[in-house]
N, C-alpha and C positions, 0 to 999 in steps of 0.2 A: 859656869859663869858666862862663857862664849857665846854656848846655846841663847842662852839668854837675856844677853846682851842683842843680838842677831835676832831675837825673836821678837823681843821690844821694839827697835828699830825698825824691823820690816814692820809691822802690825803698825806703829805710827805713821809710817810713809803711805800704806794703803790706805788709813783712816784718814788721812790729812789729804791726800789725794782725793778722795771721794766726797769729803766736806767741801774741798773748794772746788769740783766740777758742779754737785747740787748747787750751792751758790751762786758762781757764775756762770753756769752755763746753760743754755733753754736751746740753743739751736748747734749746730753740728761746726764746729771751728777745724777747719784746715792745718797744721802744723808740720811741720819740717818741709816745706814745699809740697803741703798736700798728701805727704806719703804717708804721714799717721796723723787722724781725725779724729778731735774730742768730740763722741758721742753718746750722748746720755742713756741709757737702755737700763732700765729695771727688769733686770730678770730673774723669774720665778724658778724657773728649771738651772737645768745643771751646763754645762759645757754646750754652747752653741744649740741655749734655749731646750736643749730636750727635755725631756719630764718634766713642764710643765707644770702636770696635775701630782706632781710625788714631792714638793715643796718640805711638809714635815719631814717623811722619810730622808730626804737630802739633810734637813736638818738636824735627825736622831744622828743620821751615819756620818756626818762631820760631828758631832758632841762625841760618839766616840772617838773617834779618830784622834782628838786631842786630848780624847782620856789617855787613847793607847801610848801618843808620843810623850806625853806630859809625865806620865807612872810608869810606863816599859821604857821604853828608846830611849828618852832620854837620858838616864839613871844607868844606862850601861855603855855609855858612847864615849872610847877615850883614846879617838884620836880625833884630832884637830878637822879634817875634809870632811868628816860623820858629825861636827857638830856645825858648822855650816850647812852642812844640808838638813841635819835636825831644825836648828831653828829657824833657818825657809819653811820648811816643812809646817812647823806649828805659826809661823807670822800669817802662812798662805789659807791654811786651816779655819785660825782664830778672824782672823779679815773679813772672811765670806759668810764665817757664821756669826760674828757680829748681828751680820744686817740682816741674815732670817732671823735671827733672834729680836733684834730691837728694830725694826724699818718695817715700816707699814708693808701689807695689810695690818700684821700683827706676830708676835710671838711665837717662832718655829715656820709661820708661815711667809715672813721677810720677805721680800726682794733685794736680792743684791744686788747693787750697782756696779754697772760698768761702762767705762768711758773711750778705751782705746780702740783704735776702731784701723787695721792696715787691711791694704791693698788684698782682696781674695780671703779672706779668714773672718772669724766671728770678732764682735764685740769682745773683751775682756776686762781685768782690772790689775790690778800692781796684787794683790793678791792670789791672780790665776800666774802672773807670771813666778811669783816667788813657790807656787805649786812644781811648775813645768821648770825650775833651777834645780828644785832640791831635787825631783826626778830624772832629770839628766846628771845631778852629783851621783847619786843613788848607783845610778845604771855606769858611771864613768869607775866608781868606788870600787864595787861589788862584782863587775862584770869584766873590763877592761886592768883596773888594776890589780884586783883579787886584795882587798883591803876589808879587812871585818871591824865590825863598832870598836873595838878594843884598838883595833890600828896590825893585829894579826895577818898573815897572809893567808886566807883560804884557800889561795890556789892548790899550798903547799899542802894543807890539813886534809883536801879533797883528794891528793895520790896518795899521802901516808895513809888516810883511811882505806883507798881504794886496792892497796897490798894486801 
């Protein structure tokens, strides 16, 4: 229910976010004294515009992605910090493929929108950030805590195995 809760939520905050920058925005708005810039950029490729020309592919390998968390991860994840980042994970997923799915040009070949625009770094959206949280939960979980989907300690299952 968390997962999912968290996954609704974020998917509407990037959708509602992205309805009212198309709306009102045409030219580049300065915000927090300039340090973050609402700027409109439809972009076809992946992270800081690359691939470009691999529009569908980005758009097969995000449908699965959400098959993967949607039918695996999700269905195994029972502790509390693994389902927060589960449903970042599927809200940041669902967001982007949205718009190559429904956003002009057309169907798989979308543009996704992005608005947020800081100092030194690419364009983004509330759906690349909710990407880049659940992989910092992920890496904080998994790596720093030794916390497995279940809420297990791997650290510990890693030297028992390792005897």
């Amino acid at each position: 229910m968390l997962i999912a809760s968290i996954a609704l939520v974020g998917y509407l905050l990037d959708f509602g976010v992205k309805e009212y920058v198309l709306a009102n925005y045409s030219q580049p708005v300065p915000i927090l004294g300039g340090v973050v810039v609402f700027t409109l950029v439809r972009n076809p490729g992946a992270a800081f515009s690359m691939g470009e020309g691999f529009t569908v592919g980005f758009s097969v390998l995000a449908l699965v992605a959400l098959i993967f968390v949607t039918f695996w991860l999700a269905p195994r994840v029972r502790n509390l910090g693994w389902a927060a980042v589960t449903g970042l994970l599927w809200a940041g997923i669902a967001g982007n493929l949205t718009d190559r799915l429904f956003r002009s040009p057309g169907p798989f070949h979308g543009e996704v929108v992005d608005m947020i625009q800081v100092p030194y770094f690419a364009v983004f959206n509330v759906a690349d950030m909710w990407i880049t949280f659940a992989a910092i939960g992920l890496l904080y979980l998994s790596v720093v805590k030794g916390v497995g989907l279940k809420g297990e300690n791997i650290k510990d299952e890693k030297h028992k195995d390792a005897k």
